[in-house]
N, C-alpha and C positions, 0 to 999 in steps of 0.2 A: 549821369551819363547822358548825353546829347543824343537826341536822334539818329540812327544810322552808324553810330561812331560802338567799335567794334573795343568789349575787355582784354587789352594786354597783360599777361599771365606773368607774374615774378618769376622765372623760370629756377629763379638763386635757393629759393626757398626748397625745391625740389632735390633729391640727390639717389644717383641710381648706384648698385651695387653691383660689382662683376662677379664672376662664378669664383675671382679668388678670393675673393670678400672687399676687396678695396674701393673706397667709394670715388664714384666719377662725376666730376662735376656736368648737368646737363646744360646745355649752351642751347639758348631761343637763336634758330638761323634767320630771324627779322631781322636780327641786331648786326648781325655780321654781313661784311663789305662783301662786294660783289667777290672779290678778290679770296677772302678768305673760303665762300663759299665754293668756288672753285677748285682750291690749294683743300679742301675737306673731300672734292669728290674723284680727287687726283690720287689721294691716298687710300682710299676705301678701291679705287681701281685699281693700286696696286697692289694690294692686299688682296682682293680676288686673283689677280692675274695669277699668283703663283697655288692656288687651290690646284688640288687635282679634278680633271675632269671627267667621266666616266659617260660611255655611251648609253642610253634610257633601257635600249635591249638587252646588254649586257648585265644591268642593274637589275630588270624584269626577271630574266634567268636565273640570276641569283636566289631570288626573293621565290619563287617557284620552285626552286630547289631545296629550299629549306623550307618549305611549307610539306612538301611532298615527302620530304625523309623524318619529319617530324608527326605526321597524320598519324600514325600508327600507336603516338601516345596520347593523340587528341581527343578528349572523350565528348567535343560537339562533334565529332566525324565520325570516330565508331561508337559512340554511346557508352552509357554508366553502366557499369554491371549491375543484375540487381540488387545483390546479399550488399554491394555500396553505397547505393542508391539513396542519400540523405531524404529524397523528397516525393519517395514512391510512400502508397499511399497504406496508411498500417488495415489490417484485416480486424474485421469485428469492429466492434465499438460499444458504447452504449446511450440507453435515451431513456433521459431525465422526463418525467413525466410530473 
């Protein structure tokens, strides 16, 4: 490899899998036309477009709301009982001499 002159990656060799298991071929976007890159960022836009959108505060409240009606079984918020307590420390012991 020349000075300066940057490794081109077989990208063919690669293959990513989706969550239904089917595999997708990965595409290096050097290779593809101005055109295609374009016609690629046309479709991911319109694929967001129709997501639902929800406001941050709305989301916030939610998430706060379910933390707040669930504390009451949370044992970092009100703590382990002791007779539960895997990691309370046992009484007595003994010393090897």
């Amino acid at each position: 490899m020349e000075k300066g002159e940057s490794k081109k990656w077989n990208w063919q060799k690669f293959e990513i899998t989706n969550p239904a298991g089917k595999k997708m071929p990965v595409i290096n976007i050097e290779d593809l036309t101005e055109k295609d890159k374009l016609k690629m960022e046309v479709d991911q836009l319109k694929k967001e477009v129709t997501l639902e959108r929800m406001l941050v505060s709305k989301c916030c409240e939610e998430v706060r709301d379910y933390v707040e009606e669930r504390s009451g079984e949370d044992p970092l918020v009100k703590g382990i009982p002791e007779d539960k307590n895997p990691f309370k420390e046992l009484k007595g012991g003994c010393v090897i001499s």
